[in-house]
N, C-alpha and C positions, 0 to 999 in steps of 0.2 A: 805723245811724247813731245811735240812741237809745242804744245800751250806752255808745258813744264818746263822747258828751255826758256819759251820767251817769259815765263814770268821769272825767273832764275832771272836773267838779263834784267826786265824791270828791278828788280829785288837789288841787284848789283848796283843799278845805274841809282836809286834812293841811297843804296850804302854809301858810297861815292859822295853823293849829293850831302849827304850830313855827316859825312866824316871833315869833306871840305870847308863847311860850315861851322863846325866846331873848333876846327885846329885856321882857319884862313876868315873869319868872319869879321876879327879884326880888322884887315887889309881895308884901305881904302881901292877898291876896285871894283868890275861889273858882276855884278846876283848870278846866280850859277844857274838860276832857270834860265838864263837865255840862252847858255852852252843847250842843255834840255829842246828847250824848242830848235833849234839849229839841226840836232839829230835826227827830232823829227820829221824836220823838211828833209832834212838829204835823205832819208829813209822813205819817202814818199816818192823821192824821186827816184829811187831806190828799188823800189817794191817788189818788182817782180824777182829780184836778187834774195839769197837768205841774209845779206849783210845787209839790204835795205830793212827787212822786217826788223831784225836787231836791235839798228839804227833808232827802229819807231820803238823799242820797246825799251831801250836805255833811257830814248831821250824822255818818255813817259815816265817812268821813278825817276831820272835824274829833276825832272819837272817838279814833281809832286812834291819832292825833298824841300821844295824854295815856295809853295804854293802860295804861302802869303804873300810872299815877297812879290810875287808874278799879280797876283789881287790887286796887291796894291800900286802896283806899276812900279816898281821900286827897280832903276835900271843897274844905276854906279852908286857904291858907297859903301859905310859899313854898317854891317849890323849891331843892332844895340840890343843885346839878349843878356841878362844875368845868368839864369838855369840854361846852361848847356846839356841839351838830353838827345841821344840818339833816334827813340822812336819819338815820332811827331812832325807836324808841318809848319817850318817855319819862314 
């Protein structure tokens, strides 16, 4: 029951991640992977908490959602995407 949760929570934290993406990508402001990584640390530091584990598994699909973006070091700015699509890593 615990993995199904925490993947639920990943699953959550990528929907988030390319919902934001899609409708905020415009914005001239910071890539969403780094909110992602951010969770992850607190979640580490977190861990032996169930809000720590959470933490590490939002901030992992909140991650994943920006992956290229995080590749390519890409901090502040905006995306320049034509096809807006939900599944996929951009």
């Amino acid at each position: 029951m615990t993995i199904i949760l925490l993947l639920a929570i990943a699953f959550i934290g990528y929907a988030i991640g390319r919902v934001s993406h899609i409708l905020g990508g415009h914005l001239n402001a910071p890539h969403h992977w780094i909110y992602g990584v951010l969770a992850i640390i607190v979640g580490v530091i977190f861990y032996k908490h169930n809000f720590g584990r959470w933490l590490i598994a939002f901030g992992i699909g909140h991650t994943i959602s920006d992956l290229k973006d995080m590749l390519e070091l890409k901090f502040y700015g905006r995306d320049t995407v034509e096809v807006k699509k939900f599944w996929g890593i951009d």
